[in-house]
N, C-alpha and C positions, 0 to 999 in steps of 0.2 A: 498311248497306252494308259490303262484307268489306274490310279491308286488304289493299292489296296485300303479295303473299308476297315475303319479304327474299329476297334473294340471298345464296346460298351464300357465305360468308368463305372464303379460305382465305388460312392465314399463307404469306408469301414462301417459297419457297425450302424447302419444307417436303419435296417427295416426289422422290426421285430415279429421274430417267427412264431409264435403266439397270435399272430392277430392276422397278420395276411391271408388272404380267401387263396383258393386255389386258381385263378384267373390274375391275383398280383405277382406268384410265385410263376407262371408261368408266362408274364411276361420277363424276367428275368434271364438275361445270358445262361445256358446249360443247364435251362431246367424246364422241359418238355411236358406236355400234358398229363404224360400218365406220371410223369414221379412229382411233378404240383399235388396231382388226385394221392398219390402212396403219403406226400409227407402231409397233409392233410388229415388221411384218414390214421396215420399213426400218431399223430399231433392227438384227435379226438381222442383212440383208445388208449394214450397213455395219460391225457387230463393236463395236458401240455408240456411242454420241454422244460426242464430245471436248466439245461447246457444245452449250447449251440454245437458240440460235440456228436449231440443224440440225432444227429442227420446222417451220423454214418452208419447207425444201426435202421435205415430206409432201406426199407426192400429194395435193391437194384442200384442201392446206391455205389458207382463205382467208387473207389480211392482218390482221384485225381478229380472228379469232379467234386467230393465233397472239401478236396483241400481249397479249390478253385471258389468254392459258394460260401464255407464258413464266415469269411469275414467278415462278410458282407451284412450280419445278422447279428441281431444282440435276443435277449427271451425278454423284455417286457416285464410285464410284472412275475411272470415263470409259471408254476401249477398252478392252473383255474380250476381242478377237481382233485381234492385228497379222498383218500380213502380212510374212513374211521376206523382203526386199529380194535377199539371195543363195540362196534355197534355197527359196521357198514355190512349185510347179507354177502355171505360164503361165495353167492355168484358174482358177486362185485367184484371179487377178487380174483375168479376161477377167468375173467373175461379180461382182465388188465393183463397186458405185452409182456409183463414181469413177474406176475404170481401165478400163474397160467393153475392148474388145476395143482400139483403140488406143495406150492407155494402156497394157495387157499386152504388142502389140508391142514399142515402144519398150523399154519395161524388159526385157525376154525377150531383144532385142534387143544389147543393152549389156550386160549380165551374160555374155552367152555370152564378149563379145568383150574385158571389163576385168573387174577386180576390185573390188571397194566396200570401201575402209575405213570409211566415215560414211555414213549417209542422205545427208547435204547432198551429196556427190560426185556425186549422179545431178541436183541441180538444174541444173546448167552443163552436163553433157555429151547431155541430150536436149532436143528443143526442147516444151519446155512454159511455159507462161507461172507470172510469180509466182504468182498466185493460185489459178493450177490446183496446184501444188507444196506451196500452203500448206495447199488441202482433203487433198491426199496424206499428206502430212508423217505426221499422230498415228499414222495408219494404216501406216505405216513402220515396222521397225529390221533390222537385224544380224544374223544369227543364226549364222553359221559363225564370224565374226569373235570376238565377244563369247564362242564356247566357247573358240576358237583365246589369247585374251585370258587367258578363266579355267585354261586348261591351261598356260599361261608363268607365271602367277604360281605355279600351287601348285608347280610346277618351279625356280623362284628360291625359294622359303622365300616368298615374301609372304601 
């Protein structure tokens, strides 16, 4: 009689989900061709993972296998694409997993009509709730400000 075949090990925290191709994910224990191609292509449209959490919002992803693959995974350096809060086109935003056409409004919205010194400035001035702000947030910064910022210092000597 054959022993049963072990189960694949893998150390914590070992592969970073940011970087892995859909062919390294899919070699892995409980993770089959088509949800390698789903967290791949969710990995792209959100501009990478902040949290090794955001595997459970994978299309198809059951419960028990995302409790099963979490650990496995750390995020690397985390968002490889922000979105400029003052400056990125309305479709940038109408096409990310989290501001879907809505979300785009409001922001599109508000930037015509105020200026943004901080990310945090847009949390109180549109109505969205905490939690939706907090999934926004990573995906957020600056980007007129922060040159406008670096163009004052090299102009003072700093």
């Amino acid at each position: 009689e054959a022993p049963f075949p072990q189960k694949k090990q893998i150390a914590p925290r070992h592969h970073d989900l940011n970087s892995l191709d859909s062919a390294a994910l899919e070699a892995l224990p409980r993770i089959g061709p088509r949800m390698a191609g789903r967290v791949c292509r969710f990995r792209q449209a959100l501009g990478g993972f902040h949290s090794v959490q955001q595997l459970r919002e994978v299309w198809g992803m059951h419960e028990d296998q995302a409790d099963a693959i979490i650990p496995w995974f750390h995020i690397g350096a985390g968002v490889y694409r922000s979105l400029c809060l003052d400056d990125s086109p309305w479709n940038d935003f109408r096409k990310h997993p989290y501001f879907k056409y809505e979300g785009a409004r409001m922001i599109d919205a508000y930037r015509k009509a105020h200026d943004l010194d901080q990310v945090e400035d847009l949390k109180n001035a549109i109505a969205v709730s905490d939690s939706l702000f907090r999934k926004w947030s990573p995906y957020l910064r600056l980007c007129k400000s922060s040159e406008n910022d670096n163009s004052r210092r090299l102009q003072q000597g700093d």
